[in-house]
Structure formats: structure tokens, C-alpha cells
C-alpha positions as CSV (number, residue, x, y, z in Angstrom):
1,X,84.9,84.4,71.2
2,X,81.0,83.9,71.7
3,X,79.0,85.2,68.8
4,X,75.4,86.2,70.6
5,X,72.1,87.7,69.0
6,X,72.1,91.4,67.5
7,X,72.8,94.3,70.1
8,X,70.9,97.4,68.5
9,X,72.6,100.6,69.4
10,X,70.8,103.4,69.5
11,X,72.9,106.7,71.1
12,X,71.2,106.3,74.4
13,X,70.5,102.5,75.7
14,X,73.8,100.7,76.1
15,X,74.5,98.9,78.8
16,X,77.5,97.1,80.8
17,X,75.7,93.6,79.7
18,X,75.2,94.8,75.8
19,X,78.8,96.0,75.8
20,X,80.5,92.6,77.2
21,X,78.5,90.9,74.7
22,X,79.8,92.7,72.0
23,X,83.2,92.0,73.5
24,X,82.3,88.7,73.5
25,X,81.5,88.6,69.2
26,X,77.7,89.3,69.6
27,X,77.1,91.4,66.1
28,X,75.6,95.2,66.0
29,X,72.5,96.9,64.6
30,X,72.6,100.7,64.2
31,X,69.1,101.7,64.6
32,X,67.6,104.5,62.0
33,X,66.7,107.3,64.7
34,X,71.1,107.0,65.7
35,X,71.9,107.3,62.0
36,X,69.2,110.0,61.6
37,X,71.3,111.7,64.9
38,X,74.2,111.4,63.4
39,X,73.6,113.0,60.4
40,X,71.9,116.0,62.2
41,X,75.1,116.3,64.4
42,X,77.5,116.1,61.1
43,X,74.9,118.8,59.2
44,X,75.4,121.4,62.3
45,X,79.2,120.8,61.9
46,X,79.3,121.6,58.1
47,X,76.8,124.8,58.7
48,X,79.6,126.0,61.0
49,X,82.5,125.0,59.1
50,X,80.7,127.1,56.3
51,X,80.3,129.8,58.5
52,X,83.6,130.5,59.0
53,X,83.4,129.2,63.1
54,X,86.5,127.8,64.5
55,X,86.2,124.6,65.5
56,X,88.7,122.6,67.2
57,X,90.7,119.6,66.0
58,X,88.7,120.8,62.3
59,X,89.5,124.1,61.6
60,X,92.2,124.4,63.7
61,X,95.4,121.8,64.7
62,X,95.2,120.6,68.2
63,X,97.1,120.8,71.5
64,X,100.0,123.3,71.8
65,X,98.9,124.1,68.3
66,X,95.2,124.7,68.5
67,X,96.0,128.3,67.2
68,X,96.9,126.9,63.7
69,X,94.5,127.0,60.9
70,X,94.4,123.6,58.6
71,X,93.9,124.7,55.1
72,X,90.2,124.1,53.6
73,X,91.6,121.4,51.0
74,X,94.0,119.7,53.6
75,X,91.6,118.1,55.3
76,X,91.7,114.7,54.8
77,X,96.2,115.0,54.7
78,X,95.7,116.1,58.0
79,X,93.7,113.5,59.3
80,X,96.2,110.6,58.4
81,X,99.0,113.2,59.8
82,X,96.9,113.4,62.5
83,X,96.2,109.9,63.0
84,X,100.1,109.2,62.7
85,X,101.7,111.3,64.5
86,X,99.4,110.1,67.6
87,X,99.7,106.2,66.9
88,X,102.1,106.2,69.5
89,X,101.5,103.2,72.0
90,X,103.5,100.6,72.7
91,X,103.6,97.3,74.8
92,X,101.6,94.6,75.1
93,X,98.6,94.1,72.6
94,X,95.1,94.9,74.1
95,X,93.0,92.0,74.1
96,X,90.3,91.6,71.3
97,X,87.7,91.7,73.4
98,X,88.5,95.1,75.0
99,X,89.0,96.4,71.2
100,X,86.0,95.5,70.3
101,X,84.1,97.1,73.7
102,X,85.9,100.3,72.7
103,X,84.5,100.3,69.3
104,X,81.3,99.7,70.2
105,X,81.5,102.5,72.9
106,X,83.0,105.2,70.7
107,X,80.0,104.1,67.9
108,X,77.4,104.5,70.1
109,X,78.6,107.9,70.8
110,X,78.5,109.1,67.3
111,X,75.2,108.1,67.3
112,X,74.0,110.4,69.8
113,X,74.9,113.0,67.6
114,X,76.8,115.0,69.6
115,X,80.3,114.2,67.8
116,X,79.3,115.7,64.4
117,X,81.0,112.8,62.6
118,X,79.5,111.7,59.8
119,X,76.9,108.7,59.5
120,X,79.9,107.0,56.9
121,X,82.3,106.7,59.9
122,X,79.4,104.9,62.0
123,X,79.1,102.3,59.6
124,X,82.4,101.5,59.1
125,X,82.9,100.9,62.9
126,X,80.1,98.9,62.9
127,X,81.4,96.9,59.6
128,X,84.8,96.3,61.4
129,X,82.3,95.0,64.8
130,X,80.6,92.5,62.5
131,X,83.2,91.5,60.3
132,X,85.5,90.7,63.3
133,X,88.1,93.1,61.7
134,X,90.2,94.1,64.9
135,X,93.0,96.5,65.0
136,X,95.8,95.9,67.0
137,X,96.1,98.5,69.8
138,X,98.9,98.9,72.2
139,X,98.3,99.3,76.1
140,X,100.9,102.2,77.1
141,X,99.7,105.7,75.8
142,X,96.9,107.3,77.9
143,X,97.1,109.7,80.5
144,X,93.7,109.8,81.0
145,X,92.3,112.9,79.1
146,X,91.0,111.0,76.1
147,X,93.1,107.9,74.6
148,X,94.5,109.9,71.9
149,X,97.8,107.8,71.1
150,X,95.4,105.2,71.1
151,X,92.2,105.4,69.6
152,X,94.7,107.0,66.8
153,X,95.2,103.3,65.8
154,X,91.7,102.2,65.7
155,X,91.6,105.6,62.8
156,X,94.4,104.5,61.0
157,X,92.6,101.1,60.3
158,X,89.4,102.7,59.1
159,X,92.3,104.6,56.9
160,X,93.9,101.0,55.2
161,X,96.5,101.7,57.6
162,X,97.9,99.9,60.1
163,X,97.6,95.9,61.6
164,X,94.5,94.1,62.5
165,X,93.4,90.4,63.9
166,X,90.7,88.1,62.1
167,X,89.2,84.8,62.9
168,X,90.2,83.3,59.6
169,X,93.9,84.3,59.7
170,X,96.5,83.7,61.9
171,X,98.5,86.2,63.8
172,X,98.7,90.0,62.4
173,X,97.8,90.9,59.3
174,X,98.2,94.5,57.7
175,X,94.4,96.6,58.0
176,X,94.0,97.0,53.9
177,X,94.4,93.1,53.6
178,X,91.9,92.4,55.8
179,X,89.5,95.3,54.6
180,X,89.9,93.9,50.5
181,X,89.1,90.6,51.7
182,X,85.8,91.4,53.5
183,X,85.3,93.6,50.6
184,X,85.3,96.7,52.8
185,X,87.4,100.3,51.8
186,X,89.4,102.7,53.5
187,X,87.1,105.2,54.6
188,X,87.2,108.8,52.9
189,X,87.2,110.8,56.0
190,X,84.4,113.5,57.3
191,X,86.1,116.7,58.5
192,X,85.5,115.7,62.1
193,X,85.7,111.6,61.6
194,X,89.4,111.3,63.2
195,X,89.6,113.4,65.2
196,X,86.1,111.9,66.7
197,X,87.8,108.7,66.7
198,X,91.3,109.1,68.4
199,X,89.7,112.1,71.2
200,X,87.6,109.8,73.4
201,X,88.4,108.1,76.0
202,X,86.3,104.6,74.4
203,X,89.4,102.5,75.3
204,X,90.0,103.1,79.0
205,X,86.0,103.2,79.9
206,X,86.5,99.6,77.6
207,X,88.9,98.3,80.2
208,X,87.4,99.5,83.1
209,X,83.7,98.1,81.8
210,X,85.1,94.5,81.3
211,X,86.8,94.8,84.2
212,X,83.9,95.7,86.6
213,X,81.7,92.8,84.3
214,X,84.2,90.3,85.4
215,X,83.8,91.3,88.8
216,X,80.0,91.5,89.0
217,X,80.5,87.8,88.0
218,X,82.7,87.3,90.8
219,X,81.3,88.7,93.7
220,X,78.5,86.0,94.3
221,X,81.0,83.1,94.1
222,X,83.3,84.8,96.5
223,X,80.4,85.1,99.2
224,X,79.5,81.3,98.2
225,X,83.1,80.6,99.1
226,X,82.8,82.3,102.1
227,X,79.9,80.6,102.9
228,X,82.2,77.2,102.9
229,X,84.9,79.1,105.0
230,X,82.2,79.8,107.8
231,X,81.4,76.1,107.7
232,X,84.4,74.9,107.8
233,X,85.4,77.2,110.8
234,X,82.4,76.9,112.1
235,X,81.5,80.6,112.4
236,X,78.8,82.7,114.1
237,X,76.3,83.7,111.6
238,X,74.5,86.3,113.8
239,X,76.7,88.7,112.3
240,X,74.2,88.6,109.5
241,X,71.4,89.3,111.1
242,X,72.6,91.9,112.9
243,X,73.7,93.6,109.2
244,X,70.3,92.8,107.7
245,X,68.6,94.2,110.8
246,X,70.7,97.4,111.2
247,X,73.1,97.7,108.0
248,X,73.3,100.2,104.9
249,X,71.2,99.2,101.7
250,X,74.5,97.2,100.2
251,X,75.0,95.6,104.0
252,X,71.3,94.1,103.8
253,X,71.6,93.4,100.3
254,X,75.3,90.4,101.1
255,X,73.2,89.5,104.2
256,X,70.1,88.7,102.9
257,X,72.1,86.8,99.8
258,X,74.0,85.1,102.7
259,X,71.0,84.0,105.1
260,X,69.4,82.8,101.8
261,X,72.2,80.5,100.3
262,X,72.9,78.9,103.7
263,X,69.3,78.9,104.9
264,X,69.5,74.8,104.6
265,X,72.4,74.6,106.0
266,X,72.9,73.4,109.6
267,X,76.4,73.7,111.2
268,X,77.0,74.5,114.8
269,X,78.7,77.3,115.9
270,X,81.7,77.2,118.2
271,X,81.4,78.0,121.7
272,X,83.1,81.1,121.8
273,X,81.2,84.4,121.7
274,X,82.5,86.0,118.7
275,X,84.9,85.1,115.6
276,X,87.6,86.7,113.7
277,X,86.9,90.0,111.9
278,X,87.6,88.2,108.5
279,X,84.4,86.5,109.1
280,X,82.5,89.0,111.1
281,X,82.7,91.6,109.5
282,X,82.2,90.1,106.2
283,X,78.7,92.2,105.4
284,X,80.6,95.4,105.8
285,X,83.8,94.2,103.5
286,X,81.0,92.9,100.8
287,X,79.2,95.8,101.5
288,X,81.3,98.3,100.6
289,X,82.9,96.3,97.7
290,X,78.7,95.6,96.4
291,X,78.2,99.6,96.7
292,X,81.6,100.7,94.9
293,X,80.5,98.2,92.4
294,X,77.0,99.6,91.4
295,X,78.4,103.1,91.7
296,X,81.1,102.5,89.0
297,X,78.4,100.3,87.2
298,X,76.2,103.5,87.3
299,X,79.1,106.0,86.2
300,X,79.7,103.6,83.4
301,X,76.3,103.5,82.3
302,X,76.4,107.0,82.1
303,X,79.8,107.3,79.9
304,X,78.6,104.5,77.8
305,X,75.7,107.4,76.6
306,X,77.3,110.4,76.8
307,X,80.0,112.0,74.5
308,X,83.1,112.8,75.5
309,X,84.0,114.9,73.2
310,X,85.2,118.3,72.1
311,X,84.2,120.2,70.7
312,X,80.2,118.8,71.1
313,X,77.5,119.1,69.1
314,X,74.6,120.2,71.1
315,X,71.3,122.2,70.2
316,X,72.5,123.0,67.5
317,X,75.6,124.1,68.8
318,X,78.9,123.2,68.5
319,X,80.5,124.0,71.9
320,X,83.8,123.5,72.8
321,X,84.1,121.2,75.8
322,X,86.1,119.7,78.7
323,X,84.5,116.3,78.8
324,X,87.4,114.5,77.8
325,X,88.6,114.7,81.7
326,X,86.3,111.8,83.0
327,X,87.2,112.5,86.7
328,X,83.7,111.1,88.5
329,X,83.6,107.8,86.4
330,X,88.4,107.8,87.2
331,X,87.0,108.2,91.2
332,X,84.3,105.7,91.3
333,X,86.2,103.1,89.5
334,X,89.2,103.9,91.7
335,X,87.3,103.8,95.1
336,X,86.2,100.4,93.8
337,X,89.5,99.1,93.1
338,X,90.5,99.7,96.8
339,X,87.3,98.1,98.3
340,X,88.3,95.0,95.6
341,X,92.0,95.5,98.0
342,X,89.8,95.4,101.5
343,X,87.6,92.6,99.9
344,X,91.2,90.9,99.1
345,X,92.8,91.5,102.8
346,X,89.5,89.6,104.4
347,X,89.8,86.7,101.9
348,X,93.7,86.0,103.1
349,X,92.5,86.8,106.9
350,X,90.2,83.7,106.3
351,X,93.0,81.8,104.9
352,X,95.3,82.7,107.9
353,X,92.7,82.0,110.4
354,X,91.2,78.8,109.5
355,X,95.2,77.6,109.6
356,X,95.5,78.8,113.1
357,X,94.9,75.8,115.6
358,X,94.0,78.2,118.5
359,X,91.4,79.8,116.7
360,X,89.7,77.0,113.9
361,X,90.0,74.3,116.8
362,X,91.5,72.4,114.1
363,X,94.7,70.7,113.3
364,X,97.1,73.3,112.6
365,X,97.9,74.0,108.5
366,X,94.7,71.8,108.5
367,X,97.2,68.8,108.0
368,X,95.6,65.5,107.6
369,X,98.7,63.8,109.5
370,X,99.8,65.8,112.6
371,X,103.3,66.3,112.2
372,X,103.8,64.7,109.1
373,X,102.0,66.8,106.6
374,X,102.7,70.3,105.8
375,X,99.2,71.1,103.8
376,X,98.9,74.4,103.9
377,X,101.5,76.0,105.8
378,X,103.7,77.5,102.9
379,X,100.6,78.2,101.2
380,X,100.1,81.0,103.5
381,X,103.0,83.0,101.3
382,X,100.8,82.8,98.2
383,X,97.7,84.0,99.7
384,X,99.9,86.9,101.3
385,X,101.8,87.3,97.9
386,X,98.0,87.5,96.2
387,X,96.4,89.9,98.6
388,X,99.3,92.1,98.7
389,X,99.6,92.3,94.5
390,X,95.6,93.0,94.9
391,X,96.3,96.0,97.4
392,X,99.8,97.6,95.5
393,X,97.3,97.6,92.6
394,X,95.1,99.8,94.9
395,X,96.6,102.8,95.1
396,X,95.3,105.8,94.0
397,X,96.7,107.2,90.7
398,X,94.2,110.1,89.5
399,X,96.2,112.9,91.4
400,X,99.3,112.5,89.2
401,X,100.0,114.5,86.0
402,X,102.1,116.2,84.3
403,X,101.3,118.9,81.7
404,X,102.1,117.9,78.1
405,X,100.8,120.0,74.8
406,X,103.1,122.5,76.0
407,X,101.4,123.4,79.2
408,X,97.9,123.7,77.3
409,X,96.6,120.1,78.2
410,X,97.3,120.3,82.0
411,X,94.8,117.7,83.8
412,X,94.4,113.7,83.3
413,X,92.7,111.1,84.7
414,X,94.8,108.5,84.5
415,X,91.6,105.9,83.9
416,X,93.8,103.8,81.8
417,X,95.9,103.3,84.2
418,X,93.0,102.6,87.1
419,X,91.1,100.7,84.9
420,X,93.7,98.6,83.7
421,X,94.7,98.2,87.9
422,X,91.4,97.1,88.4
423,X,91.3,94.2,85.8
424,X,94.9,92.8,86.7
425,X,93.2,93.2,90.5
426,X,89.9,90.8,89.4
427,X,92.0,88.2,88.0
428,X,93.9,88.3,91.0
429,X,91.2,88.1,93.1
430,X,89.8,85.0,91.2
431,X,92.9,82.8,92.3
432,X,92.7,84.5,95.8
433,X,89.1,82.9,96.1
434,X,89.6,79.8,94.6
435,X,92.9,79.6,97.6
436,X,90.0,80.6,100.1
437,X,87.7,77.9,98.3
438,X,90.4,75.2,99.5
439,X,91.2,75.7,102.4
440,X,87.4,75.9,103.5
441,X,87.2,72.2,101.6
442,X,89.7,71.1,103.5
443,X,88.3,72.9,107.0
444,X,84.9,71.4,106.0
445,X,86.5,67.8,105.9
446,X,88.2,68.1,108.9
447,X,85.3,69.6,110.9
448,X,83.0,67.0,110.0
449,X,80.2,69.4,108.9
450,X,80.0,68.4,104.6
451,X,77.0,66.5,105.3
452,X,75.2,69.2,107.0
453,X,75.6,71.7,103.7
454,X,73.0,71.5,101.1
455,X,72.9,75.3,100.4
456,X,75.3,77.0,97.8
457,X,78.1,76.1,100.4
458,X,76.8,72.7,99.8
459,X,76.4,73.1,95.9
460,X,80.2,74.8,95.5
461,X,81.3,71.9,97.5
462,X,80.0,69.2,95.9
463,X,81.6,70.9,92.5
464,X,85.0,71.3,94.1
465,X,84.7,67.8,95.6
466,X,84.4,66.6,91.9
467,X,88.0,67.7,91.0
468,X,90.0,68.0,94.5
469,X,90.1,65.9,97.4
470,X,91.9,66.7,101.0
471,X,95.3,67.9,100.3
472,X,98.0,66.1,102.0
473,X,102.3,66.8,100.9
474,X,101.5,64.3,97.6
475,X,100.3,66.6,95.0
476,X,101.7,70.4,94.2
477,X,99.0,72.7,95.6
478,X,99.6,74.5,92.6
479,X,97.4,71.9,90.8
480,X,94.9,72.1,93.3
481,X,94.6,75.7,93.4
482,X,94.1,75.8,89.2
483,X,91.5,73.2,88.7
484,X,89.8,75.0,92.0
485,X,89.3,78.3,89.8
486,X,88.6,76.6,86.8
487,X,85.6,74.8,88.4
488,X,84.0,78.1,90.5
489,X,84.8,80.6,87.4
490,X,83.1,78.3,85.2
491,X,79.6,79.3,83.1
492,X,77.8,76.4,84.9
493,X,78.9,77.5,88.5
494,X,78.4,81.4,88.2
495,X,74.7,80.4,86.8
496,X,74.2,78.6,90.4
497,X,74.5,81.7,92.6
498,X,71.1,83.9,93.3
499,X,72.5,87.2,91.9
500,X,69.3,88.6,92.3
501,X,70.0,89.5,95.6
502,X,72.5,91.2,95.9
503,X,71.9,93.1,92.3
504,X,68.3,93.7,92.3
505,X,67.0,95.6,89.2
506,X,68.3,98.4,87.7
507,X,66.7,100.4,89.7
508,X,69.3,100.0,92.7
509,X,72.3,100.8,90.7
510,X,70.5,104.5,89.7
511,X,69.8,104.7,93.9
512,X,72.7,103.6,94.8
513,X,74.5,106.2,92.1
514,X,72.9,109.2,93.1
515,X,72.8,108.2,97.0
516,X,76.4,107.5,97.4
């Protein structure tokens, strides 16, 4: 894990980039004017508490018992009851690095002021950030309508309870261990600070957020690899023009990245009048895929600044609320997981094309030796097996729910669920390219056309040429495949693509948000 400059939270500026370098170890700064929030948000809570307001989740017990008044000096019992009857998940460990995004999310939310936690509990997080102090959280728990079973585990840490990860020891470790070492304490809970912590939904916008980071990242070397595909099959690129000339903002926005990386390349097209759909429709695959992308970047943006929690603390008010249900940012990140599953479908039509003799004009399987080599005819089964994992993972989930809290908690998202879909998609998606990446290497040597590329078809080329050679029956194509995605997912190779151009400034994500 990276350790990166200071990220300065203030309430209101984080961003996807800040929040995958915290991830990543970058350490955090809570500015004064957050903490000064903070505290306002806190004072409003304890002026109502005083008043004799009933306030939810602090006054009262939660769910089917929101009716039930905690007793004034029960408080802090009740939050570890709280915090353990709700550290319910189970499965697989989430990875550090989404942890860590959650923490930071759910920290820069208290600093808005709108949680009415107390300042104490926003330091703490931010000691556990910089200390590398983890918990250990389990995937399976969410429905969607805040990650109450668990957030509940991140609490019980802050607590002395509960298991953790550290640089410096091996494996799990129990939270106070960790906490005496680093010469940190449990934290003496605020009358709202747990129930802050375990109602937000920090951990499923976390997994979403890396998720659609990973795939910014992966959208430019997947055109690049296209790029290779249409010189290896020799493809039209009028198409292009045609998108940049008469296409939707996102359309212009792959065409113009696509005329630009290929603009010193010189392949000849085929003689036939049009190609495949995989290839000509490419700027309306991308497109939609580019435009899903800044719409869920824009949706996070906005859940990376905005409380989700209820009650809130607003104006001076303390308001109970239903923004625990994050439906818009659940549909944008959902719509984008099915144009990653049309994105996906193009990539294998590629693969199935350029294999096809009648259509590439090339050997068929692109086999080196005519009847004597497979190459890559039962590699058609992966890139179907691939894609169809990619689409499965596609489907939409948000419309089911059942209601739990007896009947009084009757709508979910199911982000967690999406979100999670989306980053077991991406990863998919990288070994789908690097398959596409191949094929077009072994298209390009067989058409003849690798010394007319000295664009980023050229560049990813050159790169792929330094680990892989043509493929013959010799060597498992699993090999190949691997040390294909470990040279275009590399640092070095993602810095080579002109992001620029399909991205633009922030500007375009905000346009694209409130023009979708």
C-alpha cells in the first residue's frame, strides 16, 4: 500500500482521486473549519437532547424498536449493545483498501456537521487512517439502506473491540492490541457517535468508488487495445468520423481520443464497405460506457459530501431523514455496470471476429501453421466464459427487498450488492482486454501492418511485444494471457494513454451529471 502526500478533508471537497489515495495509505489532515463543523453539529444535538426532543437512534432504540426510550445514563451500554448486536457480517474479509475508503468517507461526513457526532469520534477515525489501524470487516450484511451490520464493526474497534490489520504484524490481531501499541484508547462514546458510525452507507459507496477508479483507469487502455484490434483486422475508421461529426458529447469525446492515438498510424483498410458492429460501432459502446462512467463519478462525488444520515443536523435542526436510501447514486452505478456488460460483449465480438477467416481475411484461429496449429480456437470459450461472467454480473438488483425491522424498514438499495457486481465486473474486464490485446498482436503479425503503427496502437504493441511473441500450440495461452494484463495494467502503461480526452476537466462530469 502506497503512502502519498496529506489529503486535507474538509466536509465538502473530497473527491474520487483523494479517496483512492487514501485507500492507497496516503495519510489525512482534518482541517479546523470541519472540526469547527463538527462541533456545531454535536452542540445542536446536545441542546435537543436537553430539551427533551426525541431523536432517533439517541433518545430512542432503532428499527422495530424506535418507540423505546434508552435511559439518560445508558448511553454509552447501549452503544456497545448496539454496536454488537449489529456486527453481524460474515464472509470474506473486505480488502484494506476499501476499509480505509469507507473510513475516510464516513469522516468526511462528520465533518460537514450534519451528523452531530462529536469532534472526539472524528479524530479517532482519522488516528486509525494514519496509524494504518484497520478493522476487519466482513462483505455479506447490507441491503442497501445504510451498512448497518457493517459499519457496526468499524464502531466496535473505535470501542477496543473487535479484530484489526497492521503493517507491522502479521495476520489479525485483536483492536485493543493494536490501539495500546500505537498508544491510542478506546473511544468514550458521544451520544450520537455509533450510531453515526454503523448508519451510513460509507462502505458500499467505498466499493462502488474504487470500483469506478479502477475502471476510469481502464477505459483508455481498452480503446488502445482496440485500436490494435482495428489494425490487425484492418478496420474502417470512418466510423469515427462519422461519431465525432454527428455523435453525443461522450461519442465525440472516444472518437476524438481514437482519431488522436492512431493519427500516425497508416494501415489500409479492406476492401469491403463496412466491418463488423464490434468494431463499428465501437464510439457508441465506449460512449455509453464513458457517459455511465462520469454520471456515477458525479453521483459519487456528491455522496462523498453529503450525509447520509438520520436523523440530520441541519440549520440548526435536527431532522429526521430518509437519506440512508441512496437510490440515484444505486441507479447510476447500476446502469454503468450494464454498459461495463455491453462494453464486454463488443470486446469478445472482436475476439470472435478477427478468428473468423471469412471476415479478418486471415488464417483462421489466426494459426501460424494452417492446419497444424490450434492458436486460438479454444480460446474462443474463455473470452465467451469472460464476457458472459461480466454480463450475469449485470443484472439489475435494486428492485429487490424484503422488509426487515419488523415491517418498519421496508426499502433498500442493494448498493452493496451492485457495487460489489461492478468491481468483480472491472477485474473481469481487465483479463477480457488483455485476451482482446492478443489476439490483435497476433492479427497485427499476420496482417503485416506492425510497422505502420507508431501511435498508442504502436506504443501498446511495442510493450506487449516485449513479453509475448506470436502464439503457436507450444506455450499455455494461459501464460500469455497473464503477462498480457500485467504489462497493459501496469503504472507505466496507464501513464501512456491521453486521458485527457476522453475525461476533460471536471467540468464535464458536473455536465454530463445534470444532462443525462
Amino acid at each position: 500500500m502506497k503512502r502519498d502526500s496529506n489529503i486535507i478533508l474538509t466536509g465538502h471537497a473530497l473527491c474520487l482521486t483523494d479517496v483512492a489515495r487514501i485507500a492507497d495509505g496516503a495519510r489525512v489532515i482534518l482541517s479546523p473549519e470541519g472540526l469547527e463543523r463538527a462541533a456545531a453539529g454535536h452542540a445542536v444535538l446536545l441542546g435537543g437532547m436537553e430539551g427533551g426532543s426525541e431523536i432517533y437512534g439517541t433518545t430512542s432504540m432503532v428499527g422495530a424498536f424506535k418507540d423505546c426510550d434508552i435511559p439518560a445514563d445508558d448511553g454509552t451500554a447501549y452503544a456497545r449493545r448496539l454496536l454488537r448486536s449489529h456486527a453481524l457480517g460474515v464472509g470474506p474479509d473486505f480488502g484494506v483498501r476499501t476499509v480505509r475508503a469507507a473510513m475516510a468517507i464516513r469522516l468526511n461526513g462528520i465533518l460537514s456537521g450534519q451528523t452531530g457526532a462529536s469532534p472526539a469520534l472524528a479524530t479517532a477515525l482519522c488516528n486509525l487512517l494514519n496509524d494504518r489501524i484497520t478493522p476487519v470487516v466482513r462483505m455479506y450484511g447490507s441491503i442497501g439502506c445504510a451498512d448497518v451490520g457493517l459499519m457496526s464493526h468499524v464502531g466496535q474497534v473505535l470501542l477496543g473491540e473487535g479484530n484489526v490489520t497492521t503493517p507491522e504484524h502479521e495476520g489479525v490481531e485483536p483492536a485493543l492490541s493494536a490501539l495500546r501499541r500505537h498508544g491510542l484508547s478506546p473511544v468514550v462514546p458521544g451520544p450520537k457517535d455509533m450510531m453515526t458510525i454503523l448508519s451510513s452507507n460509507a462502505l458500499s459507496v467505498a466499493t462502488a468508488a474504487l470500483a469506478v477508479s479502477d475502471l476510469r483507469a481502464s477505459l483508455p487502455l481498452g480503446l488502445g487495445v482496440y485500436a490494435l484490434a482495428c489494425a490487425g483486422f484492418a478496420a474502417f475508421r470512418t466510423p469515427w468520423q462519422a461519431a465525432h461529426a454527428n455523435g453525443t458529447v461522450a461519442e465525440k469525446r472516444v472518437s476524438a481520443f481514437l482519431m488522436h492515438a492512431t493519427r500516425k498510424d497508416d494501415w489500409n483498410s479492406r476492401g469491403h464497405i463496412q466491418d463488423p458492429l464490434s468494431f463499428r460501432c465501437l464510439p457508441q459502446i465506449a460512449g455509453a460506457l464513458l457517459s455511465a462512467l462520469l454520471r456515477a463519478q458525479a453521483a459519487l462525488d456528491h455522496a462523498f459530501n453529503h450525509c447520509d444520515d438520520n436523523p440530520l443536523v441541519v440549520d440548526g435542526q435536527i431532522l429526521t431523514s430518509g437519506a440512508s436510501l441512496p437510490l440515484e447514486l444505486t441507479l447510476d452505478i447500476q446502469m454503468l455496470s450494464q454498459a461495463v456488460a455491453h462494453y464486454a460483449r463488443g470486446s469478445m465480438g472482436r475476439i470472435l471476429v478477427m478468428c473468423r477467416d471469412d471476415l479478418s481475411g486471415l488464417p483462421r484461429n489466426l494459426t501460424l501453421l494452417a492446419g497444424h496449429d490450434i492458436a486460438f480456437g479454444a480460446a474462443t470459450k474463455l473470452a465467451a466464459d469472460l464476457t458472459m461472467r461480466i454480463m450475469r454480473e449485470g443484472t439489475p438488483a435494486s428492485l429487490y427487498q424484503v422488509p426487515v425491522a419488523n415491517g418498519v424498514e421496508d426499502e433498500a438499495t442493494n448498493l452493496s450488492l451492485i457495487g460489489q457486481a461492478l468491481e468483480l465486473q472491472t477485474a473481469l474486464l481487465q483479463r477480457l482486454i488483455a485476451q482482446e490485446a492478443v489476439t490483435a498482436f497476433q492479427a497485427v503479425h499476420l496482417s503485416g501492418h506492425a510497422d505502420s503503427l507508431h501511435g498508442l496502437a504502436g506504443l501498446l504493441h511495442g510493450r506487449l511485444a516485449g513479453r509475448i511473441g506470436p502464439v503457436n500450440d507450444l506455450i499455455p495461452l494461459c501464460d500469455v494471457f497473464e503477462a498480457a494484463r500485467e504489462v497493459l495494467f501496469s503504472t507505466e502503461t496507464a501513464a501512456s494513454c491521453p486521458s485527457s480526452l476522453l475525461f476533460g476537466s471536471d467540468g464535464i462530469i458536473e455536465e454530463q451529471h445534470e444532462n443525462a
